[in-house]
N, C-alpha and C positions, 0 to 999 in steps of 0.2 A: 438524516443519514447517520446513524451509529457507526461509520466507519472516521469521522471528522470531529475528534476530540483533541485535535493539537492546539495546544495555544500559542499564542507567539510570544516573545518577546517585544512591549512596546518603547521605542526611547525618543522623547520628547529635541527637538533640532531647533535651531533656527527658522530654519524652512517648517516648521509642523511634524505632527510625528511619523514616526516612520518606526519599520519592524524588520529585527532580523530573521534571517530567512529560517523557515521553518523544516525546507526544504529546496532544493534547487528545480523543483516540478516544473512553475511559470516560465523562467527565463529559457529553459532547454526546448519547451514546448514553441516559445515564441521565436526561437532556433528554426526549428524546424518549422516554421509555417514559412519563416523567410528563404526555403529553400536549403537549409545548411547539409542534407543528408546524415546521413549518423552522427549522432553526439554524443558524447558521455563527460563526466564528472566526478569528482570524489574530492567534496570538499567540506567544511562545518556546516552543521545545521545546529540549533537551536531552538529548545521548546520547554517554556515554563512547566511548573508543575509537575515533571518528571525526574522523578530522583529513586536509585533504588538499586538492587543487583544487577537488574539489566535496563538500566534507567539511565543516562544523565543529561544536563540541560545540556551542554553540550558535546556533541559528538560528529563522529565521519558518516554520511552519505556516499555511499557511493550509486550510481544512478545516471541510467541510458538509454537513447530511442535508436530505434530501428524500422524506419523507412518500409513500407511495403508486409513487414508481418506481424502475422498474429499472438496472441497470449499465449500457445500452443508452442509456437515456434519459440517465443521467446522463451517459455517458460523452459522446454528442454535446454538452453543458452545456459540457464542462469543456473540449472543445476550443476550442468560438465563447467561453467566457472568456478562455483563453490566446492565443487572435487578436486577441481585443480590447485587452489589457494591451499585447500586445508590437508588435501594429501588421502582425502578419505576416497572408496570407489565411489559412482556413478547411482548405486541403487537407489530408485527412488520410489516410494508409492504414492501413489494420486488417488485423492479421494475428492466425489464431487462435496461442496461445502452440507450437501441434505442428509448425505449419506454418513461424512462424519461427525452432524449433530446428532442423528436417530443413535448410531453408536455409544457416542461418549455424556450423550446429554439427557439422551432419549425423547427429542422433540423433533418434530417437523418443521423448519424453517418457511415452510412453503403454505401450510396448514394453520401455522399459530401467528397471533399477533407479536411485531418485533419485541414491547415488550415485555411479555411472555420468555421471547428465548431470552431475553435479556435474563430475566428471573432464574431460568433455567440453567443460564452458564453459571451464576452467579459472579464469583470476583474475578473468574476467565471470560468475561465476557468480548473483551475488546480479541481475543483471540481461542478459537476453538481447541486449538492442539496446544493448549500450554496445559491440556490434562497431563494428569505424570506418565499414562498408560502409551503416547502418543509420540510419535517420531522418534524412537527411542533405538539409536544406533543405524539411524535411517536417515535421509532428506524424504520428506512427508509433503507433496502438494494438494494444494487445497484447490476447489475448481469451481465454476459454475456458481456464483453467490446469489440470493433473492437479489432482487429490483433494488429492493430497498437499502440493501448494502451495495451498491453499483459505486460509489464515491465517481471517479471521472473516466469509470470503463463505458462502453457501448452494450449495448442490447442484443441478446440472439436469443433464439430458442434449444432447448436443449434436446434428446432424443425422448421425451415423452411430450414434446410443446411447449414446455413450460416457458417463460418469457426468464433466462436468468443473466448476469453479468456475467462478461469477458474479460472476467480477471482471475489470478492465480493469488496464493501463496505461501512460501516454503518456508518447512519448519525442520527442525533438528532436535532433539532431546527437547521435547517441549518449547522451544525460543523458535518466536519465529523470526526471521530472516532477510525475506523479499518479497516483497507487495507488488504486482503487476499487471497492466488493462493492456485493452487489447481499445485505444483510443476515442474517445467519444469524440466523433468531429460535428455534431449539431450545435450550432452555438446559440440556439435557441435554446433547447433541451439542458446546455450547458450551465445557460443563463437561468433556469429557475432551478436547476442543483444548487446552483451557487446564493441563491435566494433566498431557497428555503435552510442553507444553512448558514446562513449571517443570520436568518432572523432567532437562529439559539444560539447564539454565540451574544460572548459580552458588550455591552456599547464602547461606541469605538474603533471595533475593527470596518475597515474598510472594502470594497471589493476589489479585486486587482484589474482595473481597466484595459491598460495596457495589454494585460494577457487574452482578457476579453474581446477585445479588437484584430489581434494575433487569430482570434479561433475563428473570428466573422470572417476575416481573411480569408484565411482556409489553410486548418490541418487536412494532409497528405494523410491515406491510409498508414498508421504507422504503431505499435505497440512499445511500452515505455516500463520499467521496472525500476523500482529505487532496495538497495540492500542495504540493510543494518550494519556496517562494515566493522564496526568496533565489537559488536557481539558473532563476527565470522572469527576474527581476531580469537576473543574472549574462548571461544570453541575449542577453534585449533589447538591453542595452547595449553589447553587443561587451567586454564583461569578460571577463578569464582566470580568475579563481579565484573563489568564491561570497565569500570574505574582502574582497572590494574592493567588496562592494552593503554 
């Protein structure tokens, strides 16, 4: 899965080691399996190996489920938020994830090997619209992602058949913003995502049981978004670096 390059932070306890969160994703998730109805958060997240303009090891998550809908729904949600914080209008263009690789990359996601597009983005690869051409005076949604980028969305078919993810995500002058699924509740299906990406990841890290247990339970139809909050911040204000919110 090229969408799961975070690393965590490891620190050694008494108890064994343990990791700060990378993100608040598992615990909200296991929220809502226990019944809690909507949830949200906005709290630190932390992740090695990131440092840079719109970088830092730590920063705000903000990040919330919604019972009953979809990436769709949430996704128009999370733009009329990000208008409202920052004071800008509502316009937004949606482009499905195929459509604005053929564009700005000239490759077909669906046609070529992952990576191939990878090659293809080159050092944008972890993000499509952080071309300079791209969200530029705009909120920019991205849609419909291959299989292969599905991270912890669910499955549909799109208006030609094709099998893609039910996830969004919104970008602004190149930065993107908001990452968002429309929930994968198979906890089977769940269980070899999660497999297959421990087994590229460093030795060490562990899988989160707990959370695992929570999905076997049972996730409720429900759709989940986490926002960049230090670079909505970083926006608004006419800031250079997410370091200066």
């Amino acid at each position: 899965n090229l969408d799961h390059g975070v690393v965590p932070y490891r620190i050694e306890t008494e108890r064994g080691a343990r990791f700060l969160p990378t993100s608040p994703e598992h615990p909200l998730k296991r929220l809502v399996c226990a019944g809690s109805g909507p949830v949200w958060t906005l709290a630190p997240a932390f992740r090695r190996g990131e440092l840079g303009s719109r970088h830092q090891p730590e920063f705000r998550m903000l990040e919330w489920y919604r019972p009953g809908w979809d990436d769709l729904r949430l996704r128009d949600e999370t733009v009329a938020l990000l208008a409202n914080l920052s004071g800008w209008p509502t316009e937004c263009e949606t482009l499905t994830y195929r459509d604005a690789l053929i564009r700005h990359a000239g490759v077909d996601p669906f046609a070529a090997d992952p990576a191939a597009v990878l090659v293809a983005l080159a050092d944008a690869a972890d993000a499509v619209a952080d071309d300079p051409h791209a969200a530029l005076g705009r909120w920019t949604a991205l849609t419909d992602y291959p299989p292969w980028a599905s991270a912890q969305a669910r499955l549909r078919l799109d208006g030609a058949g094709r099998p893609v993810a039910a996830r969004f995500e919104i970008y602004r002058d190149g930065i993107e913003l908001a990452n968002g699924y429309h929930e994968l509740r198979d906890a089977a299906e769940l269980g070899d995502r999660l497999a297959a990406e421990l087994a590229a990841r460093e030795p060490g890290v562990v899988r989160d049981t707990r959370f695992e247990a929570a999905i076997a339970h049972g996730l409720g139809d429900c759709a989940g978004v986490a926002v960049g909050f230090d670079r909505v911040v970083m926006l608004a204000l006419g800031l250079k670096t997410v370091s200066e919110t």
